[in-house]
Every structure is written in C-alpha cells, then in structure tokens.
C-alpha positions as CSV (number, residue, x, y, z in Angstrom):
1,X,99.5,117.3,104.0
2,X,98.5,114.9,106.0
3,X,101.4,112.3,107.1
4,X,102.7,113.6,104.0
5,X,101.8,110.7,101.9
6,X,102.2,110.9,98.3
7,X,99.9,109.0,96.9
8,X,99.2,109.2,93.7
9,X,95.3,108.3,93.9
10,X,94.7,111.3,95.4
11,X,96.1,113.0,92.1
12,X,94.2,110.5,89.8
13,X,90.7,112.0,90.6
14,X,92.2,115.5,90.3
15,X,92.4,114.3,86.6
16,X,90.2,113.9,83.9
17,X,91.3,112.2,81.1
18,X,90.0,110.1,78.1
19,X,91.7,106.7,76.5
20,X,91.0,106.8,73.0
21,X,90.8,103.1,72.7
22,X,88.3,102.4,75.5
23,X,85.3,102.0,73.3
24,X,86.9,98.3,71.9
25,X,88.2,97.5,75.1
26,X,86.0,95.0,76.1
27,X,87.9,92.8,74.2
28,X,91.1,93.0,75.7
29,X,92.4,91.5,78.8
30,X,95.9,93.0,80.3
31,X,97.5,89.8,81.9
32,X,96.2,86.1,83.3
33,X,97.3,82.8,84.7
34,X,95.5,79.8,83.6
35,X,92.9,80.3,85.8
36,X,92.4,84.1,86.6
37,X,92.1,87.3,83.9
38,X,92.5,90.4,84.4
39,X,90.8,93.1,82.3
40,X,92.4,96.0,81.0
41,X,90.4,98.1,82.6
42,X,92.6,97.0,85.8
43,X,95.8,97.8,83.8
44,X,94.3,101.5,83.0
45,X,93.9,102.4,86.7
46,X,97.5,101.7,87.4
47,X,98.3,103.8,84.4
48,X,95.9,106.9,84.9
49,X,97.3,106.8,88.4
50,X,101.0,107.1,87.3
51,X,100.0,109.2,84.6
52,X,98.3,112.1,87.6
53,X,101.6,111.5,89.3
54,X,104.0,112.3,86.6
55,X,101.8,115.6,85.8
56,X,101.8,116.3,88.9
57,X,105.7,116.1,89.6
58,X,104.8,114.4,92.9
59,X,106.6,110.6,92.5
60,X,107.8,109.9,95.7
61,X,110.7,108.2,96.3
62,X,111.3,108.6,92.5
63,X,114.2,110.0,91.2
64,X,113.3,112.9,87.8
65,X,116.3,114.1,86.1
66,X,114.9,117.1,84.0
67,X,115.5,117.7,80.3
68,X,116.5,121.2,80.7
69,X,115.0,122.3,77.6
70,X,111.4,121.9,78.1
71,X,108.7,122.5,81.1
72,X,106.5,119.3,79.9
73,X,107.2,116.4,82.4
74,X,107.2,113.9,80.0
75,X,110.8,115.1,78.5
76,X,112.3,114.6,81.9
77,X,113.4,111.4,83.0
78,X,112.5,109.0,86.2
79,X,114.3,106.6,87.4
80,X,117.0,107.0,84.2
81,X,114.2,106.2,82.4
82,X,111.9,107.9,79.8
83,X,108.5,109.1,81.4
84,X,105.9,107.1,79.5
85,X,108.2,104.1,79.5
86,X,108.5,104.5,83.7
87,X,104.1,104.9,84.1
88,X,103.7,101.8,81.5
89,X,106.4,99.9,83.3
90,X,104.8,100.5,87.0
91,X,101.5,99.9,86.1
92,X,102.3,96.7,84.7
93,X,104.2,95.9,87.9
94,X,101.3,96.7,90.1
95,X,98.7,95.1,87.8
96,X,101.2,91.7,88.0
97,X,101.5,92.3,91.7
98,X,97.5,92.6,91.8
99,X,97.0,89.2,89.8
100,X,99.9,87.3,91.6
101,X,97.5,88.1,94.8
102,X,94.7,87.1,93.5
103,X,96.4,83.5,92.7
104,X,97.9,83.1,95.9
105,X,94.7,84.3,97.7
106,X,93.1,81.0,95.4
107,X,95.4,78.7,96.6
108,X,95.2,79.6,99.9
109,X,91.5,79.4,100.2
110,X,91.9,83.6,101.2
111,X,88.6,85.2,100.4
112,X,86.4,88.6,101.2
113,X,83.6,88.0,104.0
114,X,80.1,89.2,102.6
115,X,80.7,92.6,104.7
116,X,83.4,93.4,102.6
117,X,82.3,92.4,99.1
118,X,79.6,94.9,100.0
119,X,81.9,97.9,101.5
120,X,84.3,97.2,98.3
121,X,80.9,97.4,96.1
122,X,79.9,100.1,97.5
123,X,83.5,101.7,97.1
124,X,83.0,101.0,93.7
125,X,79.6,102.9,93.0
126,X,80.9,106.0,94.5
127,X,83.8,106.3,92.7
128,X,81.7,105.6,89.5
129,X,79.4,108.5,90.2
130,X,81.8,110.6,92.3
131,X,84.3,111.0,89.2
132,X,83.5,110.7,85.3
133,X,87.3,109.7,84.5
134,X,86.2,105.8,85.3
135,X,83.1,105.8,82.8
136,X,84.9,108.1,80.0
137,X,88.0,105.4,80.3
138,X,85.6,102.4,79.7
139,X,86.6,100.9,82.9
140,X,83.6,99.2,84.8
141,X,83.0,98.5,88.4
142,X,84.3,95.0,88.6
143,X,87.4,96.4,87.2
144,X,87.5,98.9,90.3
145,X,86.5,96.4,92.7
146,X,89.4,93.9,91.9
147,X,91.8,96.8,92.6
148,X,89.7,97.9,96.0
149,X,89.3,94.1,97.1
150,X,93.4,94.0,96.6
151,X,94.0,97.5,98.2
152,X,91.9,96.8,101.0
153,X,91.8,93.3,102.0
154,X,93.4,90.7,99.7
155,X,97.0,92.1,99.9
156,X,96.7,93.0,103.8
157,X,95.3,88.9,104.2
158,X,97.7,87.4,102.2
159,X,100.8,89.1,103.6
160,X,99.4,88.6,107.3
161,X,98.8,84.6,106.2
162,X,103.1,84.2,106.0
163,X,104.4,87.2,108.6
164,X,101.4,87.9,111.4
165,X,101.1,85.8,114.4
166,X,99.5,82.8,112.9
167,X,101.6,82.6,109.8
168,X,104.1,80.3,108.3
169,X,106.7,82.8,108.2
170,X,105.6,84.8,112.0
171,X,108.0,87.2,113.4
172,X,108.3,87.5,116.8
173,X,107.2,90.3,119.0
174,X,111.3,90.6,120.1
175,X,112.3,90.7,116.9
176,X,109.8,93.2,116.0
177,X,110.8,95.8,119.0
178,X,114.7,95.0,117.7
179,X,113.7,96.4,114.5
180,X,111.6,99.0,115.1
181,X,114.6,100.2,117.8
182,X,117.0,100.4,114.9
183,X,115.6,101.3,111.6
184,X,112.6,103.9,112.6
185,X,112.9,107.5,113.4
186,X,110.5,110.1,115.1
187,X,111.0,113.5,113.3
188,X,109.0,117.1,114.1
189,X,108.4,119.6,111.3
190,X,107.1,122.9,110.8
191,X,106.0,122.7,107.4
192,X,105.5,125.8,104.6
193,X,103.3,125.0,101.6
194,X,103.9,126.2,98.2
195,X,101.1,124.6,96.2
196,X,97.1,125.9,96.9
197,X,94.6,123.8,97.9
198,X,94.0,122.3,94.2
199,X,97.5,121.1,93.9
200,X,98.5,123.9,91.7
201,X,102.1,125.6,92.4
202,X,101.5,129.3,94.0
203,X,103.4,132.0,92.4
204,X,106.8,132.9,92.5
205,X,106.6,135.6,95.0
206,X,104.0,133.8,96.8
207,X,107.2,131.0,97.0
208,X,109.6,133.1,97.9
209,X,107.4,134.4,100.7
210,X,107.2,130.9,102.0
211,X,110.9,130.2,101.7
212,X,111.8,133.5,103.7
213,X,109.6,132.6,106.4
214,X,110.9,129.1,106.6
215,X,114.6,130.4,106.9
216,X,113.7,132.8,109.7
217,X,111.9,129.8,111.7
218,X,115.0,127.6,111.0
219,X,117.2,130.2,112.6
220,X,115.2,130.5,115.7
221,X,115.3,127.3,116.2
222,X,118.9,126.5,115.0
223,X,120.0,128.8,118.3
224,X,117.0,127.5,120.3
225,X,115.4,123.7,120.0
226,X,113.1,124.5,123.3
227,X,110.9,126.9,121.1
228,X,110.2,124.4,118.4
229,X,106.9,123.4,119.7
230,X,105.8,126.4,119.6
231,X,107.0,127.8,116.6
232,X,105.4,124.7,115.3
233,X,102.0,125.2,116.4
234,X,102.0,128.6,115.2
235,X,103.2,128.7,111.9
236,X,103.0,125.1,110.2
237,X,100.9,124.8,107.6
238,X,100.7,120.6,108.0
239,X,97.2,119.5,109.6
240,X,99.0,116.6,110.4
241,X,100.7,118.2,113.2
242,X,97.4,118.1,115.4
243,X,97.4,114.0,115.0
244,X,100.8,113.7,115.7
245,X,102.3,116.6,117.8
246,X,105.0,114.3,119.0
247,X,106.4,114.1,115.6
248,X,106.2,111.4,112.5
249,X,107.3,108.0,113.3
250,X,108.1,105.8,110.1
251,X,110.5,103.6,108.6
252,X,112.3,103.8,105.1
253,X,109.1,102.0,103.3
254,X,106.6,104.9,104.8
255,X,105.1,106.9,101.3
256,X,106.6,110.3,102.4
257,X,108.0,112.8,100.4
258,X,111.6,111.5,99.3
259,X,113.4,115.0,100.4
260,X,111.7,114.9,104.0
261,X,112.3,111.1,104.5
262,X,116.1,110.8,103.1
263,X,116.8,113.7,105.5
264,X,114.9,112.2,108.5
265,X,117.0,109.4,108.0
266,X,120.4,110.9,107.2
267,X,119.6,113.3,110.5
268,X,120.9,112.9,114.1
269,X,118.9,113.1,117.2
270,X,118.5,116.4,118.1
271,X,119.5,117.8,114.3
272,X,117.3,120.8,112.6
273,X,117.3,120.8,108.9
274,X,115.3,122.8,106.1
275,X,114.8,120.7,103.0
276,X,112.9,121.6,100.3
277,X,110.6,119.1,98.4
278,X,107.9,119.6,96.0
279,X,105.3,120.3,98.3
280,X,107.1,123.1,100.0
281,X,110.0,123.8,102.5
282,X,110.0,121.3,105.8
283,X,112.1,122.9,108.9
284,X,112.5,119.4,110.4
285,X,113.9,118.5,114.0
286,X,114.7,114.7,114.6
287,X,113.9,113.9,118.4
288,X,114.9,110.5,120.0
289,X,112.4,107.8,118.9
290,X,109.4,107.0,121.9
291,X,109.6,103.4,123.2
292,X,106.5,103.3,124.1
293,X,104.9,103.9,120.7
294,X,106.0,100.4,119.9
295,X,103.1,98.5,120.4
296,X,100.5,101.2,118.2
297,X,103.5,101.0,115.6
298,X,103.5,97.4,115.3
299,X,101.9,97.0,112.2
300,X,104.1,99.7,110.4
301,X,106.9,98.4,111.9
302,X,106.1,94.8,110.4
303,X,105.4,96.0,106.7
304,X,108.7,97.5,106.8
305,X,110.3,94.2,107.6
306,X,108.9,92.0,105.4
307,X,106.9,94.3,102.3
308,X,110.3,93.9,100.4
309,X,110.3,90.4,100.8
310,X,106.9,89.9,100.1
311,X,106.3,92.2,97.2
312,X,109.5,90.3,95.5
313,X,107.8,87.0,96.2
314,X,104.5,88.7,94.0
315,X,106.9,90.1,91.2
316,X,108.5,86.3,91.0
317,X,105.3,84.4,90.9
318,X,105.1,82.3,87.9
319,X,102.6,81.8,85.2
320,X,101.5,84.9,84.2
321,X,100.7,85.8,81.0
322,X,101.0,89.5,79.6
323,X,98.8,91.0,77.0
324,X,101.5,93.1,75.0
325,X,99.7,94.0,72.3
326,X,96.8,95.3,74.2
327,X,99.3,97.2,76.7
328,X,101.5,98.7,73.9
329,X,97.9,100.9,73.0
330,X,97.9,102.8,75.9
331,X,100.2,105.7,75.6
332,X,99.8,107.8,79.5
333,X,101.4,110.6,77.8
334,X,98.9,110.9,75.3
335,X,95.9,110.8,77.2
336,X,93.8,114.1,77.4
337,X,91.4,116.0,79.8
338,X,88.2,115.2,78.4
339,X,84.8,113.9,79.8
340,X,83.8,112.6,76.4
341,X,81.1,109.7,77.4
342,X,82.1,106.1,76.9
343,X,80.2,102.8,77.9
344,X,82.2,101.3,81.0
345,X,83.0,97.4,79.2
346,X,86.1,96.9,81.4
C-alpha cells in the first residue's frame, strides 16, 4: 500500500475486458479542436480505467451511496450520481483535460525532447505486450502514447510554464513555505490489510481477525503514544512505512484513501484514530509537521496550490469539440472479461 495511492491504473491492468465496438473504431474520433483530434481509443483508456475502479470499490475521494438491495457496484451511486453515468462523465473530463493540454502545449511551443518521445514509446510497447486488454479494446500505441506523453511530461511542462520559477504566474518560495506551514499534515499509521495480494477482499473471519488486532494496537497506544514506533514496525502491514518512518506528509489534493486523509486532516497533533477504509483498518497518529521537509516537499506542496486552478483553466478551455455519438457507444458497465483478439485501429 504504498503511500496509499489509489490509483486506478493500477486496477485497469488487473482487468481484462473487451469493447464490443472496437473493431469499427477506427472511424471514430472522441473530441477535437480545429487543429488537434483525439481518437477514441484515448477516450476508452479513461473509461476502462474508471470502469476497474468502480469494480474495484476503490474511488478515492469519491463519495458511493449503496443501493441496499444488490452487491453489483453499478446499482450503487457515486457522487449522487448513477455509476455508468459517473465513469462516462470522468473519462470525458480527463480526455478534455488531455486535449486542452495538448492545445496549450501548441501554442506555447511546449514539446517532448527526442529522449522522451523514445521512453514514452517505449512505455507504450510494454504495455502493449505486457497486457492483452489494450489490443482486445482496439486501442493502438499512439493512442497510449498521447495519454503517457500527457501523464508524464505535457501536463507537468505546461503547469510548470505558469506556476514554477520561470513562469508567468511564479509563486514565491515564501509563499510556498506559508502554505505548506498551514494546509499540510504529517500523520503515522500502523496499517491492517483486508484485501490479498490480488486485490480481492479476504474473508470474513480473516476481517475480523484484522479488525481485532487493530483495536488491541489502538489501545496500547491510546494509553501510550511512546510505543507507537514500535508497535508500528512490528505489526503494520504498509511497505510504505520503510520509505517514510517519520510518517506521510501530504496535502488535501494527495490521491490517498478518502477515510485516512479526511481523518488526517480532521485530527489534532498528537491525536490516535482507527478509521476504517476499503483497504483495511489504519490506527493513525498525527505528529507535528517537520519544517525541514519543506524543501523535498516543494513540488507537492506547489501542485496543491495551484492543481485546482489549473485543472479549471483545462476544463474551461474553449473550442472543443465532443464526439457524442461515438461516446454514447461505450457502456463501462457493460464491458466484459474477455481476451477475444481485436486489430489495435485506435
């Protein structure tokens, strides 16, 4: 559990799953400007992705509202809103935020070097041969390399080109140290999984067994905060803890778990809490933030600042076109596991 990140691209090549409408789909386009178009194939990758983290039940900060009635996840609701309407809806935004990049990238004369067209085409081949679920979708390599150039470098460039040192919208280093002072926090866990190593829930006594164990550690160390460390480095079950012994140090736009991070924030200094997410139960301790972390923090601390503002300035950008028809095909909840060949044409 690693930093705890929830990212659902780690689910998406846990999942193999087949579009029935990928063998035409070389005719389709998703959405464009009038100078850039972006292939479905981009569109599907957001939409497999969201698809793996609604089946999974790990969304984040994401809010589910179960039916009641029914164990599938695509009865429940996220965000107030119906399941397959919620993956279409974010996979649209992140394919618009993906082509209002690319635009602004154009205008701003932002490009790849050679070295990273090759590591991003190189990216692309692995994942090709590493996992079926790209070819069986009909969704090419240059469809995976727009969304690794834009993962990896694009987005970074462009956002660094307004708020990092040289840009026309720079924060300074005082500002910077202000925020991080104020809105980050440095939290300690001891960490009890309840999912195997595949991602698949244990059982219920298995659970339970976890759950009692985390309730005995979070009465030691309710009476006794000095033995946290160690309790820590003999029970957790987060690898994690060997990167960062000192504890996590994020702000409110970090990818964490939304049960650990909304009690990290709602904590004191010097609070112990047990939350339960669905990864497992978290016995967390919220220590007084470290100073002198600032500096390796800096980046963080500045994509908390500003990734509102900027991702709003990409959701706003004008002149794009969408492809409803096309989109409106695609239903995530209908897609099944299946490795049934199909000729990569997007």
């Amino acid at each position: 559990m690693k930093k705890i990140r929830i990212l659902a691209a780690l689910f998406l090549c846990a999942c193999i799953v087949c579009v029935s409408l990928s063998g035409c789909a070389s005719t389709l386009w998703a959405m464009k400007t009038n100078k850039i178009t972006v292939p479905t194939g981009v569109y599907l990758y957001y939409l497999l992705n969201e698809r793996s983290a609604i089946q999974s039940g790990d969304l984040g900060d994401s809010s589910i509202t179960s039916s009641g009635t029914s164990s599938d996840p695509w009865s429940n609701k996220i965000d107030k809103k119906n399941a397959a309407d919620w993956a279409a809806q974010k996979a649209q935004k992140e394919t618009r935020e993906l082509l209002a990049t690319e635009a602004l990238c154009a205008e701003k004369k932002i490009t790849l070097t050679s070295d990273e067209k090759s590591t991003v085409s190189s990216q692309a081949d692995n994942m090709i041969s590493t996992y079926p679920i790209f070819n069986s979708n009909g969704i090419a390599k240059s469809s995976l390399e727009r969304v690794l150039a834009y993962n990896t470098y694009l987005k970074d460039k462009l956002f660094q080109s307004y708020y990092g040192t040289n840009g026309s919208k720079a924060v300074s280093d005082n500002d910077l140290k202000n925020y991080y002072t104020n809105h980050f926090v440095q939290v300690k866990q001891i960490f009890f999984n309840i999912k195997d190593d595949s991602g698949n829930a244990l059982t219920s006594a298995q659970q339970s067994d976890k759950e009692k164990k985390a309730k005995d550690i979070m009465g030691q160390v309710s009476s006794d905060r000095s033995n946290f460390d160690s309790l820590m480095n003999a029970n957790t079950e987060d690898p994690g803890v060997k990167e960062y012994p000192s504890g996590y140090i994020f702000g409110q736009s970090e990818s964490y778990v939304k049960e650990f991070k909304n009690a990290a924030f709602a904590m004191k200094v010097g609070d112990v809490r047990l939350v339960k997410s669905s990864l497992g139960y978290h016995v967390l301790y919220k220590v007084q933030l470290d100073a002198s972390q600032f500096d390796s923090k800096k980046s963080d601390v500045l994509t908390d600042m500003k990734n509102s503002e900027f991702l709003k300035m990409l959701d706003n950008y004008k002149g794009i076109s969408v492809n409803n028809s096309t989109i409106g095909r695609y239903k995530p909840q209908k897609l099944v596991t299946d490795e049934s060949s199909s000729e990569a044409t997007t």
